[in-house]
C-alpha positions as CSV (number, residue, x, y, z in Angstrom):
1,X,-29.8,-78.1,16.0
2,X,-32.5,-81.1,16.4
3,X,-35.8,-80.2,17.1
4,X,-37.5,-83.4,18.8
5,X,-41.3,-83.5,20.1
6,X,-42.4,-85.7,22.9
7,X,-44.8,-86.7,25.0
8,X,-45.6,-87.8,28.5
9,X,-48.3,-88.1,31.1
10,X,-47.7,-85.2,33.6
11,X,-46.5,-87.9,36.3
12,X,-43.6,-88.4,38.8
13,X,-42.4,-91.1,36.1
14,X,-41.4,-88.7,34.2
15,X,-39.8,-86.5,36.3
16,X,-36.0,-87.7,34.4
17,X,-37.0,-86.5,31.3
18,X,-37.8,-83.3,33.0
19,X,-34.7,-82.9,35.1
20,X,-32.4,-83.6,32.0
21,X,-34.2,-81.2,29.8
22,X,-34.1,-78.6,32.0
23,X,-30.4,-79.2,32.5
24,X,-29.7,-78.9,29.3
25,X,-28.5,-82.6,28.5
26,X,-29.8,-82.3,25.2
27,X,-29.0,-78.8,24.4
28,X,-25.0,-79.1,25.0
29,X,-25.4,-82.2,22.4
30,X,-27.2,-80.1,19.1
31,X,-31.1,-81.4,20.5
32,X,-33.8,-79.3,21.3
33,X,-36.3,-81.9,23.0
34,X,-39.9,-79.9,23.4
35,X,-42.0,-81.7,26.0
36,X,-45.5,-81.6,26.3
37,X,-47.9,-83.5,28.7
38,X,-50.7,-85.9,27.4
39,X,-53.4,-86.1,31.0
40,X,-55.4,-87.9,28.4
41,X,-52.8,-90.5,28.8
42,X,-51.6,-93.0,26.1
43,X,-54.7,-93.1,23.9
44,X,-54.3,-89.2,23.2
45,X,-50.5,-90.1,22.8
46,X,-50.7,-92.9,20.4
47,X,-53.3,-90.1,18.4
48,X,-50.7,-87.7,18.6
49,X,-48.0,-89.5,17.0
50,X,-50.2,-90.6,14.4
51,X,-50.8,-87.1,13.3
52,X,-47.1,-86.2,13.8
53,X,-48.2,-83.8,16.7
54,X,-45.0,-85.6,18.2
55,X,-42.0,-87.7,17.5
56,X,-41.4,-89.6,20.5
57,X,-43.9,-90.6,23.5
58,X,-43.6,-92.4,26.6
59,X,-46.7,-94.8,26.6
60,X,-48.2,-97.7,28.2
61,X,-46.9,-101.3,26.7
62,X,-50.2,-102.3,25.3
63,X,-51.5,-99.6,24.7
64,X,-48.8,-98.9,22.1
65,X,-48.6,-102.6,20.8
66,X,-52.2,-102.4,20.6
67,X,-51.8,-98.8,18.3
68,X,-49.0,-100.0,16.0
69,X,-50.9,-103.5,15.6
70,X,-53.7,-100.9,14.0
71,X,-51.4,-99.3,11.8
72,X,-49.5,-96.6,13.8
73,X,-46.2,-95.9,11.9
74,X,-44.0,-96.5,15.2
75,X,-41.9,-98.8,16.5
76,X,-40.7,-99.3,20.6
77,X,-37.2,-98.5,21.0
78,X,-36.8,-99.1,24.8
79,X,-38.2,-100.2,28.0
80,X,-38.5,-97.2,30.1
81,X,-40.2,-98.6,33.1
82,X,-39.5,-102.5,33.6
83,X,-42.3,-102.7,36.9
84,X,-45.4,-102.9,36.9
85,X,-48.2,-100.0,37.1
86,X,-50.3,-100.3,40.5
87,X,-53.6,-99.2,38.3
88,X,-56.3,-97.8,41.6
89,X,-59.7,-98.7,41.6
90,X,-61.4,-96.2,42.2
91,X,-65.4,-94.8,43.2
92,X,-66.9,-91.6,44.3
93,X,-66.9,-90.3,47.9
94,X,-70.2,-91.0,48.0
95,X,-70.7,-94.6,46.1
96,X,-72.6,-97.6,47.3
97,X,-69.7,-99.9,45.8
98,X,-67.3,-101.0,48.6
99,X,-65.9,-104.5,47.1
100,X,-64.8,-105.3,43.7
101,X,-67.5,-107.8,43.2
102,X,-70.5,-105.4,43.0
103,X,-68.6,-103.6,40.3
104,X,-69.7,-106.0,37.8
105,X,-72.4,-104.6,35.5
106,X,-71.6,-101.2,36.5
107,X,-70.1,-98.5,34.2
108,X,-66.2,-97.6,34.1
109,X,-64.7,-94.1,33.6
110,X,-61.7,-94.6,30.8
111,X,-60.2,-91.1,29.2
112,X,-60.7,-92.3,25.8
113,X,-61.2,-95.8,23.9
114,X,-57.9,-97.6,23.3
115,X,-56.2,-96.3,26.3
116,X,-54.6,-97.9,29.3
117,X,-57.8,-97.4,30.9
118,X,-59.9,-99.1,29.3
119,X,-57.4,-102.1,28.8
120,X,-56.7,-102.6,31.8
121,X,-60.7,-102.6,32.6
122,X,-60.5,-105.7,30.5
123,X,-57.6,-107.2,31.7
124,X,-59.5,-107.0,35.5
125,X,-62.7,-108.3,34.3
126,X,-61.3,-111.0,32.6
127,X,-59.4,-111.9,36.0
128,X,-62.6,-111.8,37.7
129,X,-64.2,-113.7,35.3
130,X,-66.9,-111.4,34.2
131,X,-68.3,-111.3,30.8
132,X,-66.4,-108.6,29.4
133,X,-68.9,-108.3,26.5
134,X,-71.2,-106.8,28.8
135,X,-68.1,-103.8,29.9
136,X,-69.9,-100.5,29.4
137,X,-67.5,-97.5,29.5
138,X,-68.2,-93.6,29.9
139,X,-65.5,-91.0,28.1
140,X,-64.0,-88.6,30.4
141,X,-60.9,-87.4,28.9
142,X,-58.4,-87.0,31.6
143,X,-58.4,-87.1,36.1
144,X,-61.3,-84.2,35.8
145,X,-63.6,-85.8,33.8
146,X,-63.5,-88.9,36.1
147,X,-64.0,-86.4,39.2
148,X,-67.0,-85.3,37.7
149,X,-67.8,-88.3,36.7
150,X,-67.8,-90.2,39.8
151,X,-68.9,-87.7,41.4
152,X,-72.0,-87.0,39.1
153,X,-72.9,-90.7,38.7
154,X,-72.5,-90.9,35.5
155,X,-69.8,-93.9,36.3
156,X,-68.9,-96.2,38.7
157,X,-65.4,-96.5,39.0
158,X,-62.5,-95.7,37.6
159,X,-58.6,-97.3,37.2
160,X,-55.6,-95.1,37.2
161,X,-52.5,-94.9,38.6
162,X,-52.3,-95.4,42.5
163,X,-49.9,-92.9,43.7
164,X,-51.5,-90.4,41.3
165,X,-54.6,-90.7,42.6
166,X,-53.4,-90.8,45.9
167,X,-54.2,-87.1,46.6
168,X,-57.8,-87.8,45.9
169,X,-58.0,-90.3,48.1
170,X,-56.8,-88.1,50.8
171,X,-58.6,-85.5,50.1
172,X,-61.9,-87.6,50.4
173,X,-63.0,-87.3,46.5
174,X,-62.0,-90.8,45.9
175,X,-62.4,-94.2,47.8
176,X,-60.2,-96.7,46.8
177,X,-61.1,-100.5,46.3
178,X,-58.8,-102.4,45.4
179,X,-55.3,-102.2,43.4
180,X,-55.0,-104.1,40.0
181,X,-51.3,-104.7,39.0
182,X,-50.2,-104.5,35.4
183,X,-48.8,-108.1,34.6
184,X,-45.9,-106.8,32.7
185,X,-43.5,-104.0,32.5
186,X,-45.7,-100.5,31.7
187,X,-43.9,-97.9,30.3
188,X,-42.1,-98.3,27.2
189,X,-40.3,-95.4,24.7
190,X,-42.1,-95.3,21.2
191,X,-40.6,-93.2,18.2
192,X,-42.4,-93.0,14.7
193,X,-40.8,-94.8,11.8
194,X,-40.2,-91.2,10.2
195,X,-38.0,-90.6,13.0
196,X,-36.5,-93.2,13.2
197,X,-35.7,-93.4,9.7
198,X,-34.2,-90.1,9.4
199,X,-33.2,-89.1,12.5
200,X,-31.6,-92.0,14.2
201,X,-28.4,-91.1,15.9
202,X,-30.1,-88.1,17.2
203,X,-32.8,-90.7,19.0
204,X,-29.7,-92.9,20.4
205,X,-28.6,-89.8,21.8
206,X,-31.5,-89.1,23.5
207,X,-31.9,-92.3,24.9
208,X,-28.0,-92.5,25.7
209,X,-28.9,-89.3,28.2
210,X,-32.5,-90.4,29.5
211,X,-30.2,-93.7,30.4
212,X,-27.9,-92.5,32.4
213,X,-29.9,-90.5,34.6
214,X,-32.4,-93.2,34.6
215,X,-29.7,-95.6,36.1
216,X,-28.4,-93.6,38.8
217,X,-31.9,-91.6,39.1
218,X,-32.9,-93.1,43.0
219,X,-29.3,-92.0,44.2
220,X,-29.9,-88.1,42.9
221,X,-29.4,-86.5,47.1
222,X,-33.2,-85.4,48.0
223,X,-35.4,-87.4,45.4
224,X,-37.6,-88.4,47.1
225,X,-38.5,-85.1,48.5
226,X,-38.2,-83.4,45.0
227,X,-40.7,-86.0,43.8
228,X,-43.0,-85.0,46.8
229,X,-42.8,-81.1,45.9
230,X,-43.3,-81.7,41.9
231,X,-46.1,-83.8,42.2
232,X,-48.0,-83.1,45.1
233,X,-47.3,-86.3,47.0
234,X,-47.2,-86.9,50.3
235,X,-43.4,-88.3,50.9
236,X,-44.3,-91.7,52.5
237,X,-46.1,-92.4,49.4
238,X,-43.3,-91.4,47.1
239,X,-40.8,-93.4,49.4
240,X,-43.4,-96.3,48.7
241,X,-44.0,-95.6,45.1
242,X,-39.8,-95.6,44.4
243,X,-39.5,-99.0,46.7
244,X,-41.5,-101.3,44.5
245,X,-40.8,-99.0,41.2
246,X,-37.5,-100.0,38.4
247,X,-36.1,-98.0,35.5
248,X,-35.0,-99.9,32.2
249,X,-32.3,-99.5,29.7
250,X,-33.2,-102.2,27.8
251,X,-35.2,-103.3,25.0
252,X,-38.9,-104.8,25.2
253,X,-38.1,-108.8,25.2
254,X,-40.0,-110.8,23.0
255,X,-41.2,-112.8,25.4
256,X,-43.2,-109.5,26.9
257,X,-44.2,-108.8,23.7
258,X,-45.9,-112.2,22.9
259,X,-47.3,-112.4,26.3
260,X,-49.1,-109.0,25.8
261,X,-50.7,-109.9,22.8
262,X,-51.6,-112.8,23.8
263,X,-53.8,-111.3,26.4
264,X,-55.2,-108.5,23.9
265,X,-55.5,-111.1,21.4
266,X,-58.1,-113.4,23.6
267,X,-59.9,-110.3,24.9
268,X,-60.6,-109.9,21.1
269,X,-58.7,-106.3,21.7
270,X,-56.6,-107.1,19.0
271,X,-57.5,-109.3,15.8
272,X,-53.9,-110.5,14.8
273,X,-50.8,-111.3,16.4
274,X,-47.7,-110.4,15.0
275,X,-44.3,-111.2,15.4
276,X,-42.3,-109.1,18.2
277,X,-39.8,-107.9,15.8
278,X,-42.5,-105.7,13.8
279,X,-43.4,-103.8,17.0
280,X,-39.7,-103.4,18.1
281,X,-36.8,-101.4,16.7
282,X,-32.9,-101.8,17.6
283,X,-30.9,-98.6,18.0
């Protein structure tokens, strides 16, 4: 038996992995895949493979191209969601801010520096051409922290993922802005070299079984309304959220690769570029 660790944020993404684990696809083939969520996102999972908390995570596209640029022992394996992510922008109940524009000069909520968070806050204040040098960010670790923090004051607003956030916005604890679309595909699978190294047949056969109910995954009878239960969504947001979202079975192109880092690379998030097939591995 295999023992492999992963991570994931606790989203309706990853609801595959969930269903496949807990029907004992990877069980019946000698794998005992141990899942644990990451609400801190990708920064806390790009940590945790670092320290070998984990073997595999599913993580943001640059914020994982950004890691292993910095030395993280990984390598991508796989797309895992070839769409974009529909980042919110969020404030408090309560905020003076109702357009994007007055957010400039204002503080941003991010979980935790290096994360998808605060990327994309650069990636949207470079698109509305503010001077990024003058970003100013407040910590908050995961969805709580920013509640609080909105809510306290302590910062402005706050990106993360739409449909997640949806509840909140229902609920009346957030008001949403505006919607920031990542400009490339979001989610990719990253595996540590170690892993990768040693254990590699056992990784294809994971990604063999995440595949094949990844392909087929919007036909499963009832999804939508399983999605809806899981994750607290109203259905005509998940109905939505499935519409404009894709699942991959492919590798990262290079053409993805280079454009990412050619963003993080002029936003100074990055200080080298490097060639795609460093950040990529082939099973």
């Amino acid at each position: 038996m295999h023992t492999i660790k992963i991570g994931g944020v606790p989203e309706h993404f990853n609801l595959p992995w969930h269903l496949t684990i807990e029907d004992n696809s990877y069980l019946k083939n000698g794998i005992q895949l141990e899942w644990t969520d990451y609400p801190g996102g990708t920064g806390a999972m790009c940590q945790a493979l670092r320290s070998s908390e984990i073997d595999m995570a599913i993580v943001l596209t640059e914020g994982i191209i950004k890691d292993i640029i910095e030395g993280n022992s990984c390598k991508i394996v796989q797309t895992y969601i070839n769409t974009p992510l529909i980042w919110g922008i969020h404030v408090g109940a309560n905020s003076k801010y109702t357009n994007i524009s007055q957010l400039q000069h204002t503080k941003a909520a991010i979980s935790r520096y290096g994360s998808g968070s605060e990327l994309m806050s650069y990636l949207h204040a470079q698109d509305q051409n503010w001077d990024i040098s003058t970003l100013q960010f407040e910590v908050i670790k995961n969805l709580n922290g920013a509640i609080e923090a909105l809510t306290n004051e302590t910062a402005d607003y706050f990106m993360w993922e739409h449909f997640t956030t949806k509840p909140l916005v229902d609920h009346g604890t957030f008001r949403r802005i505006a919607d920031y679309p990542t400009p490339w595909p979001c989610f990719v699978i990253a595996v540590r070299e170690d892993i990768l190294q040693n254990k590699k047949e056992v990784i294809k056969t994971i990604l063999n079984i995440i595949n094949t109910t990844t392909l087929d995954f919007k036909k499963i009878p009832s999804i939508d309304k399983t999605l809806a239960n899981r994750y607290d969504q109203q259905l005509e947001d998940i109905e939505k959220w499935l519409a404009i979202t894709e699942w991959s079975q492919s590798l990262l192109s290079n053409e993805t690769i280079v454009h990412v880092q050619k963003r993080l690379h002029h936003l100074n998030i990055i200080n080298q570029k490097v060639n795609p097939e460093e950040l990529i591995h082939r099973i």
